[in-house]
C-alpha positions in Angstrom: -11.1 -22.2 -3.5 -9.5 -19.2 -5.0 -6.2 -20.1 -7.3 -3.9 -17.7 -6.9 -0.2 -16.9 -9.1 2.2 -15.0 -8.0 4.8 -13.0 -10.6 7.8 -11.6 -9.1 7.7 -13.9 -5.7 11.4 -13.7 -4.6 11.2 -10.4 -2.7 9.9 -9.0 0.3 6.0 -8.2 -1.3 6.3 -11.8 -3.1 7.1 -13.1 0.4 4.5 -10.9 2.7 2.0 -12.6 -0.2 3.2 -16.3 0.7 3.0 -15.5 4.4 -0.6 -14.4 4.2 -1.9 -16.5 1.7 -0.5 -19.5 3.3 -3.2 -19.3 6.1 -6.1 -17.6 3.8 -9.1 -19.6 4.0 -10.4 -18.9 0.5 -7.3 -18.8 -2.0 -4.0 -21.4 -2.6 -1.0 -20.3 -4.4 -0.8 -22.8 -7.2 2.5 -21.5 -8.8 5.0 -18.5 -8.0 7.7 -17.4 -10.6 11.0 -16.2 -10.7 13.3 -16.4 -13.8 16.7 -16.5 -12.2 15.5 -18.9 -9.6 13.0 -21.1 -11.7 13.2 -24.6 -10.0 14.4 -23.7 -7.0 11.9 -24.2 -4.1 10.4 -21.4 -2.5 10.6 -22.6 1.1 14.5 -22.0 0.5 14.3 -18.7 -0.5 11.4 -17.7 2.0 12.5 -19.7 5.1 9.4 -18.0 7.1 6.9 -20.2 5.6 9.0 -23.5 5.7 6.5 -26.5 6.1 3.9 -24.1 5.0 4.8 -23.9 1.0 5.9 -27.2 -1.1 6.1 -25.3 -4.3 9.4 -24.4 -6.5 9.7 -21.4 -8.8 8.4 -21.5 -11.8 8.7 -19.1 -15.8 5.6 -20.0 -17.4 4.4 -18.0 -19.9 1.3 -15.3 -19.3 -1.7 -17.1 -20.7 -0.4 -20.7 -18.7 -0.4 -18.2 -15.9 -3.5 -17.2 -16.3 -5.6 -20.4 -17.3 -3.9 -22.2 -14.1 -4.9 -18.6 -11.6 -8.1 -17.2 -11.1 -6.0 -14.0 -9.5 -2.7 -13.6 -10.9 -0.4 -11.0 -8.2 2.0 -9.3 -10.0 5.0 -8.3 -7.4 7.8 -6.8 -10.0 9.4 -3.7 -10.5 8.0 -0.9 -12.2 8.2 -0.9 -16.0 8.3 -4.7 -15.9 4.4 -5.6 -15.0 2.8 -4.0 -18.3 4.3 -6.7 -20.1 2.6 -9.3 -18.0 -0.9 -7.6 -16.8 -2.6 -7.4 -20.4 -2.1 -10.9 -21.4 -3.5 -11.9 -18.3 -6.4 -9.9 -18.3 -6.9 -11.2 -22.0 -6.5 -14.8 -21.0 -9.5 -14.4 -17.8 -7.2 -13.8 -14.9 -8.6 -11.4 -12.5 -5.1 -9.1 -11.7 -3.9 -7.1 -8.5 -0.4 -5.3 -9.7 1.6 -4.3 -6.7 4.3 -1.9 -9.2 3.9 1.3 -10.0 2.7 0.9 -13.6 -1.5 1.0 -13.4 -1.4 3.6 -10.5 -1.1 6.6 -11.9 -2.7 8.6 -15.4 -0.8 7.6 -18.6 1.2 11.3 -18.7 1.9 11.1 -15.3 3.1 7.9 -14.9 5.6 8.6 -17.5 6.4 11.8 -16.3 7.0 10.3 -12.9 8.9 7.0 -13.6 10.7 8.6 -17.2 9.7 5.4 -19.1 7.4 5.1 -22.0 3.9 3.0 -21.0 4.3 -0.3 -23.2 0.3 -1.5 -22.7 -1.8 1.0 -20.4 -5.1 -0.3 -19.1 -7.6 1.6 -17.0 -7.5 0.0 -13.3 -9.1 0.4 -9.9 -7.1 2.1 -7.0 -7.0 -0.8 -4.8 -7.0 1.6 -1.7 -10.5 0.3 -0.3 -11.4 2.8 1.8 -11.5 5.1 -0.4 -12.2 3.4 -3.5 -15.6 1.4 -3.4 -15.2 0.3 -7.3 -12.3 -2.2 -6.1 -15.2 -4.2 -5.8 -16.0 -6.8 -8.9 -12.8 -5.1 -10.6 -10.9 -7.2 -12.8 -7.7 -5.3 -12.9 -6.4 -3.3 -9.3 -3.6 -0.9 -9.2 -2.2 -1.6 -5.6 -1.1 1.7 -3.8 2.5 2.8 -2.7 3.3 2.0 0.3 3.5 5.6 1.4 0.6 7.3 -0.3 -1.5 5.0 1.8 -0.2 6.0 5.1 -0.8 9.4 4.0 -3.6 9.3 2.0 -5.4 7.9 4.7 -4.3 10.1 7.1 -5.7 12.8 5.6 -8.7 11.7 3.5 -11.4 13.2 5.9 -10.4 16.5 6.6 -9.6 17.3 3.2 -13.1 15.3 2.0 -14.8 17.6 4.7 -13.2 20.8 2.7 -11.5 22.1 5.7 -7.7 21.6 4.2 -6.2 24.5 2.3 -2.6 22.4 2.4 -1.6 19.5 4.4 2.2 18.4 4.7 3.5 14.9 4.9 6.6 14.2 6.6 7.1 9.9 6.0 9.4 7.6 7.9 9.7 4.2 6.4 11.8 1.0 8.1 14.4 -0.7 5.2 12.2 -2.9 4.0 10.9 -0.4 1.7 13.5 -0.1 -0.2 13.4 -3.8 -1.3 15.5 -7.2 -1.3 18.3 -5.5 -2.8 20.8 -3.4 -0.9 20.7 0.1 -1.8 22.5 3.5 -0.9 19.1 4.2 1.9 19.1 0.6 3.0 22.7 -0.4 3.2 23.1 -1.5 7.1 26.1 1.0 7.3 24.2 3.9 6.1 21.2 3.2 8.4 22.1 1.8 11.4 22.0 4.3 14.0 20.5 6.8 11.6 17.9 8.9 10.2 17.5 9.6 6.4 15.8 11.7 4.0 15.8 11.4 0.5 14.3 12.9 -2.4 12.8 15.3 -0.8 10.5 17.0 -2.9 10.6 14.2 -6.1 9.4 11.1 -4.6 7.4 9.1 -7.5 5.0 8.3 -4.8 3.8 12.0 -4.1 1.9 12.0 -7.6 -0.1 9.3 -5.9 -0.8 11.4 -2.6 -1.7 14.3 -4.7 -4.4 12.3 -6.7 -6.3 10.4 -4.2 -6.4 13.8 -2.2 -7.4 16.4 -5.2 -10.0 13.5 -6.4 -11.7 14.5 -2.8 -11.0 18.4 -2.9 -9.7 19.9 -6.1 -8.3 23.0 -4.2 -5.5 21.1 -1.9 -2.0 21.7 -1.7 0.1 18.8 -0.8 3.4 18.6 0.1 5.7 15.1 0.8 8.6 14.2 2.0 9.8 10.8 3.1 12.6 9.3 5.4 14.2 6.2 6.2 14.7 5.0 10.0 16.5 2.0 11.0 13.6 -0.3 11.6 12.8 -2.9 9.3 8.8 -2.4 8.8 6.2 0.1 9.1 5.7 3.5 7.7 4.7 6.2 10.4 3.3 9.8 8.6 2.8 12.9 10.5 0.5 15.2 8.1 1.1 18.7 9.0 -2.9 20.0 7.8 -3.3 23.8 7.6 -6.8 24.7 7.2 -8.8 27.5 5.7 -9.7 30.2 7.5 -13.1 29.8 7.8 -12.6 26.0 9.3 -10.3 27.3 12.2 -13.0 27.4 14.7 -14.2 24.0 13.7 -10.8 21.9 14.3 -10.9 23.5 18.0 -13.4 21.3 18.4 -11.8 18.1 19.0 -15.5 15.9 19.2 -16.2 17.6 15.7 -13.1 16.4 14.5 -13.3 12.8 15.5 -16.8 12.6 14.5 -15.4 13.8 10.7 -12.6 10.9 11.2 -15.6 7.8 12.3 -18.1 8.8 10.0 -15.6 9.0 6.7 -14.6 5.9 8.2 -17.8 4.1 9.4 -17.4 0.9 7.4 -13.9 0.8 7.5 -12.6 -2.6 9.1 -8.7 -1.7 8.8 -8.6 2.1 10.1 -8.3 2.2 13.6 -7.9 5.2 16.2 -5.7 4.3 19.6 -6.3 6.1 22.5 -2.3 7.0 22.5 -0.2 8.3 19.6 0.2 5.3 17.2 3.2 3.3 17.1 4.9 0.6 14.4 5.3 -1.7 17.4 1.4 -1.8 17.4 0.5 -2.6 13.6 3.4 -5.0 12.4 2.5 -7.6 10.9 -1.1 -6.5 10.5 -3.2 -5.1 8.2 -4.6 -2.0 10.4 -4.1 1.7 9.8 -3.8 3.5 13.0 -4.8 7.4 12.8 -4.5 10.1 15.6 -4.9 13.5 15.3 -4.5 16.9 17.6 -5.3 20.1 16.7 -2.9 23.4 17.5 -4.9 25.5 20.1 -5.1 29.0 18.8 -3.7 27.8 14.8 -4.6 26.8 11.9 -2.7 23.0 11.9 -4.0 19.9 12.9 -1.5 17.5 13.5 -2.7 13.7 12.2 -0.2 11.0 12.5 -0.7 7.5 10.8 1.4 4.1 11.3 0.9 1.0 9.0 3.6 -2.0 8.3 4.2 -1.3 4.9 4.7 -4.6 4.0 1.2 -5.8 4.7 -0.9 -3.0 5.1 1.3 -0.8 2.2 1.7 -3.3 -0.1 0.6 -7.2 0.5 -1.9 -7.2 2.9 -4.4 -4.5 0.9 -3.4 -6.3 -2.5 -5.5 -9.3 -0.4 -8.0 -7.2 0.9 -8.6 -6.1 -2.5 -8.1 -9.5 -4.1 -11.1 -10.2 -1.2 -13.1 -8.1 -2.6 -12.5 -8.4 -6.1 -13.5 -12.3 -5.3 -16.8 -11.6 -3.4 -15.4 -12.3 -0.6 -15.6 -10.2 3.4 -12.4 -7.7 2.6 -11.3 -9.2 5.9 -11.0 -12.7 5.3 -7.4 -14.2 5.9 -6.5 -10.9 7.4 -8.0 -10.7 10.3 -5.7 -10.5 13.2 -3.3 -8.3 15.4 0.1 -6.7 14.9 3.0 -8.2 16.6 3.7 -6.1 19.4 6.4 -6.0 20.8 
């Protein structure tokens, strides 16, 4: 049995991770912390897994963390997890940070999130599909939430080298935003609505642009994210123009689908409805739905890609990486349907 610690367990990603876990086969969360609510029980905090969780909050200390936790979860806010991942890793904890702070190259995650990197370590992507070396990794930098609706979206095509620029619009329910009310998740503000907001300077587009220019150095990639009144999911529409020379080949729809299984061939998570994909169909799960359409007579392709970005965006792949990390099928523990309707 896998034990498993959980930093940071109060909001939403800390309680998606206690959801999971609490039917995983493999792994048992032996302690979950929270400074301001240390001692108060977790079931009262996260009243979904009542009768399902005895544990209380705890504030140990990094290396108690890590000599109780084979795989240590870190669920905090940027700029906050670099002073808890490298005293993990030093004390033999195997580490899967869902914050911002291993994601990106040293420069650019400063120049991204304006803060100066206290204790930078090389880490894995943990986007699976894409990143084989999650495998046997002892530290895993957990993807955004949006950058792995898009990423995936997009991955074959611009793998393929048929993408001159592809063009992410992002529409993400409140729960991205976090626990904590904010000016984009504020009932008032949303409720009826439709928001975008930082339209070109999202601190997740560095991420979209590196897992696509790792595949095809030329790519030019736009993003631009909203927030819907719906409480999870993330649905992308990737707008991909392609090169001249590739027009002829996205007419062919069978071509294009056989570029889509084949990038994806071992690829438990990534699946492609006959329909357009909807939230309704992946919440709660652990699936990526992808569909694409190409313009007849253009250049575009139209790919659209719907995951809960609370599982799929955030907890559920931090377990399918912590799966893998363990030796363990990446499905284990995750192996089941949305929660339509």
């Amino acid at each position: 049995m896998i034990n498993v610690g959980i930093i940071g367990g109060s909001g939403y990603t800390g309680g998606e991770l206690l959801r999971l876990l609490s039917t995983h086969p493999e792994a048992k969360v032996v302690s979950v912390t929270s400074r301001k609510l240390a001692g108060k029980r977790v079931d009262s905090v996260h009243q979904h897994i009542r009768g399902l969780c005895d544990l209380s909050f705890e504030a140990p200390r990094a290396a108690e963390m890590a000599e109780r936790c084979d795989v240590v979860f870190t669920a905090v806010p940027h700029g906050t997890a670099m002073d808890w991942v490298p005293a993990l890793l030093d004390n033999g904890a195997r580490v899967i940070d869902l914050s911002a702070d291993y994601r990106l190259p040293l420069e650019v995650f400063e120049a991204a999130y304006g803060i100066k990197h206290r204790a930078f370590r090389e880490a894995a992507f943990g986007m699976p599909e894409l990143h084989p070396e999650v495998r046997g990794a002892r530290l895993v930098a957990n993807p955004g939430c949006y950058p792995t609706g898009a990423s995936l979206a997009a991955a074959p095509l611009v793998n393929a080298g048929l993408v001159d620029r592809v063009v992410f619009d992002s529409k993400s329910g409140i729960s991205g935003a976090g626990a904590e009310p904010t000016d984009t998740s504020h009932y008032p503000n949303l409720a009826e609505n439709v928001r975008g907001y930082k339209l070109t300077t999202h601190r997740h587009y560095p991420e979209i642009r590196q897992e696509l220019t790792r595949l095809d150095s030329k790519v030019k990639v736009s993003f631009t994210p909203h927030v819907v009144p719906a409480i999870r999911g993330i649905l992308t529409t990737a707008h991909a123009f392609v090169r001249e020379e590739a027009r002829d080949v996205i007419q062919d729809r069978e071509e294009i689908s056989r570029i889509y299984r084949e990038f994806y061939k071992e690829a438990h998570f990534i699946r492609f409805p006959t329909g357009v994909p909807m939230l309704g169909a992946v919440r709660g799960s652990n699936f990526c739905d992808i569909a694409f359409e190409a313009e007849k007579g253009s250049d575009r392709v139209v790919i659209i890609s719907a995951i809960d970005n609370l599982v799929k965006g955030a907890s559920g792949q931090a377990i399918q990486n912590m799966n893998l990390m363990m030796g363990l099928d990446e499905t284990t523990g995750l192996w089941f349907p949305g929660g339509a309707p």
